[in-house]
N, C-alpha and C positions, 0 to 999 in steps of 0.2 A: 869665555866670551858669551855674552847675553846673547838671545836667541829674540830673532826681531826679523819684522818683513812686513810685507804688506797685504790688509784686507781682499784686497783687488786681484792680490797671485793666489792665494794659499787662505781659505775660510779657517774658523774659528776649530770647527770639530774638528778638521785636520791636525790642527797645532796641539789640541788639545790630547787627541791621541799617541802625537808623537813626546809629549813629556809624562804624558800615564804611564806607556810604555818601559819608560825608563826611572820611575817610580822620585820624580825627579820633586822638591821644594821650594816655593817662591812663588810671584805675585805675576800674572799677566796684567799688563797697562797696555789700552784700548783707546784709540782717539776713532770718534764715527763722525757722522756730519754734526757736528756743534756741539755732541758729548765725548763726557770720555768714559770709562769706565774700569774697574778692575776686576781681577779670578783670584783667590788667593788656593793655591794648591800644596797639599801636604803629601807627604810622598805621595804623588801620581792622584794624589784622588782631591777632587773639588771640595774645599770646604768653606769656602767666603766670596762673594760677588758684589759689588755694586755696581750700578749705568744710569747715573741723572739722579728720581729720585725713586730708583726701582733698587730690592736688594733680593739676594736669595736666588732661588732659581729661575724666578721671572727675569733678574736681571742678565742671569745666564742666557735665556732663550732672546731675549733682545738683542743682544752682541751676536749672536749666532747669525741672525740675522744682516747683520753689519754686510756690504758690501765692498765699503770704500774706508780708508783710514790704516792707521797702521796700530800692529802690534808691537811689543817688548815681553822678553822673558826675562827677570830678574831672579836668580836664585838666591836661596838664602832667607828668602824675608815670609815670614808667617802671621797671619791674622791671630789676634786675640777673642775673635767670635768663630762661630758656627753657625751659619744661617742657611747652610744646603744639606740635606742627608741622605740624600738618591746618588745611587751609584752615577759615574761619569756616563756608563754605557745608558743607564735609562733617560740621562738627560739630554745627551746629542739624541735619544731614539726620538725626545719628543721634541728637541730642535729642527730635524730634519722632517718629523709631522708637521709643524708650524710652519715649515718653508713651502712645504706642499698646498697648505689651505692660502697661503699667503700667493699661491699663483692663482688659486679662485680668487681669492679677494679682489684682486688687481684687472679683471674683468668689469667690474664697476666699478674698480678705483685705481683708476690708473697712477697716479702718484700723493705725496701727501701735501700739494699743494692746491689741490683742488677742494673748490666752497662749498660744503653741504647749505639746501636751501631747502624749507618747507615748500611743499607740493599743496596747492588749494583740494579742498577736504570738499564734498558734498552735503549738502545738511541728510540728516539721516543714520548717515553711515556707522557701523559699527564702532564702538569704543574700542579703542587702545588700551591695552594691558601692560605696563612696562614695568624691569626688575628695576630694581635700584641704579644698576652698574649703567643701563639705559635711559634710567632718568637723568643721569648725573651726566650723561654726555646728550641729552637733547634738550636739558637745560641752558648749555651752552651754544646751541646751535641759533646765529643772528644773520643768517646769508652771506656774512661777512667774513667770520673766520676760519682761516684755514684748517685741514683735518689737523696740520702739526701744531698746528696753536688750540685746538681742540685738546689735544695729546697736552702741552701744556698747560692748560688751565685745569685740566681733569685729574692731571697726576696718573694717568693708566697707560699702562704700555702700551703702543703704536699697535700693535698686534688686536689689543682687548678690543679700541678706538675704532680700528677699521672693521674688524667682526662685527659687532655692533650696529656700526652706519652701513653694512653689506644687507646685512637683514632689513633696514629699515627699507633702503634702493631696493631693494626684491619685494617687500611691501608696500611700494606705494609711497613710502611717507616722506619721502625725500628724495629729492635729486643730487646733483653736480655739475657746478659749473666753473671755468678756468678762474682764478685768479683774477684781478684788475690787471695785474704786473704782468700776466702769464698771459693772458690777449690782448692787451697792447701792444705785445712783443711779438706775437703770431698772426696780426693786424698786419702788421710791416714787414714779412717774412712770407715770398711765398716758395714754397715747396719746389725743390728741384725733380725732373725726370729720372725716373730710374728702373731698379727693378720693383716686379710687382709683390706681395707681402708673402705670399702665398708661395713663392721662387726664394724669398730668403728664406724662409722659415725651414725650407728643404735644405736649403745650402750649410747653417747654421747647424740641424742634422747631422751631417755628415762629418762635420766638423767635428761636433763631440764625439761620435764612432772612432775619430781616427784620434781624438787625446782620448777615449779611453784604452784604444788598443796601446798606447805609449804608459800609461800608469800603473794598469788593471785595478782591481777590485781596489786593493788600500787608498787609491785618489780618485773613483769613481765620485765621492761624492763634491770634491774639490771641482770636477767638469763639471759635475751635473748644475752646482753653484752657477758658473761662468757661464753655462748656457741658458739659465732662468733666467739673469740679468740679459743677456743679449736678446732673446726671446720677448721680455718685455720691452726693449727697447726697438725692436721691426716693431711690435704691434701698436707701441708711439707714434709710429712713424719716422726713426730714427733715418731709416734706408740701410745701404752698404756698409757703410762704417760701422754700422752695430756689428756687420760681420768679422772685420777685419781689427775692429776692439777685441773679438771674443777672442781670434787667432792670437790677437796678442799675449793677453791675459794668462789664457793655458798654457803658455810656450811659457811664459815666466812662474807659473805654477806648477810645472814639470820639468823644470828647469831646479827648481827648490824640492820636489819630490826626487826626482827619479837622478838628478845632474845634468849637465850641461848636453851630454851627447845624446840623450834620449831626445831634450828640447828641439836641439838641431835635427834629428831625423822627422822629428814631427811637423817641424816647419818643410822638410822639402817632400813629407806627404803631400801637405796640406797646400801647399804653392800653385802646384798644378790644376787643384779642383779648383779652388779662387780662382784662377786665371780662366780655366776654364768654364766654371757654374757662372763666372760675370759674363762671359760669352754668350750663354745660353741662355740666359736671364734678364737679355731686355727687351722691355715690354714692345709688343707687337702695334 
């Protein structure tokens, strides 16, 4: 039986570890938002990737990244290249680096639909020094297009994309502004009462505390995944729901780690503080 689930329960390095493991042969197939992508593994060790038009181990660290989408494990099928040669342990180590800069980034960039725009320049000013990898992404910047349409005309990973435009927003040289489609839509939308960011963000907390006490260390970093995502989504502005997605999420990703009775003790942890942290947590 092929080994398959979903982005949203169970991240990439998880899966990945549990067929290293077992020193097991065959192709992981990847569906993310609008790509897809594959891992071709030979006993247990990573030796072929593709994701869009990325190969290699960039294309590994992109998937890694993946949130939402589903995986498959097909065994049996082997690539005819080799385009990775760092052990599987050094690549989640720098997948799991990328997911860390990747919460600084999202401080200025809060998603990849938002418009990089030129900031007016004063005469005078010191000259701009830019690499290549910077030219080639601020050549394409027209106030217009989005970071992911950025990401596609440049051909560079989402990751290299937003680096990039992080340093520029910290320099002066650009801003962010929503969408056409994405203020239009929050034009005609207003904001429900709730709790305040600062009370999720605790509550969210505590949450991950009690699915790491349900995993421990082997799915630590499967929580810590589901809490970034939810984490970025309070500081959207999502509200409570981002809370009660993340309860979800974990409970079917320790549900797939640990079985089904672990899932259920963690939900009726985890019951009582929801019930209760929504208690305590509206706004004054």
């Amino acid at each position: 039986m092929a080994l398959q689930g979903s982005l949203a329960d169970i991240g990439l390095p998880d899966v990945i570890q549990l067929v290293s493991v077992s020193a097991k042969t065959g192709v992981f197939t990847l569906s993310g938002d609008g790509v897809d992508g594959k891992i071709f593994i030979k006993d247990g060790q990573i030796t072929d990737a593709i994701a869009g038009k990325l190969s290699g181990e960039y294309a590994v660290y992109e998937m890694a990244t993946w949130h939402k989408g589903q995986f498959i494990f097909t065994a049996g099928i082997e690539s005819d290249k080799i385009t990775v040669n760092k052990s599987n342990t050094s690549l989640m180590m720098e997948a799991a680096r990328r997911l860390d800069e990747w919460r600084v980034l999202q401080r200025k960039i809060p998603s990849m639909d938002v418009v990089p725009f030129f900031l007016p320049r004063e005469p005078g000013q010191d000259q701009i020094t830019l690499s290549p990898q910077e030219w080639a992404i601020v050549t394409k910047i027209d106030g217009q297009a989005s970071i992911a349409k950025l990401e596609q005309a440049t051909g560079l990973p989402a990751f290299d994309v937003c680096k990039v435009l992080y340093g520029l927003v910290a320099s002066g040289l650009i801003s962010m502004r929503p969408s056409e489609e994405k203020a239009a839509a929050g034009q005609s939308r207003v904001a429900p009462p709730g709790p305040s960011q600062r009370s999720l963000l605790a509550l969210a907390e505590n949450v991950r505390k009690l699915a790491d006490d349900s995993v421990g260390l082997s799915g630590s970093i499967a929580v810590e995944k589901q809490y970034r995502v939810a984490r970025a989504e309070i500081e959207a502005g999502t509200g409570i729901s981002a809370v009660n997605g993340l309860v979800d999420r974990l409970a079917r990703a320790i549900s797939l780690l640990e079985g089904g009775d672990k899932a259920g003790e963690f939900l009726r942890r985890v019951n009582p503080l929801i019930v209760s942290g929504a208690a305590e947590i509206r706004p004054h």
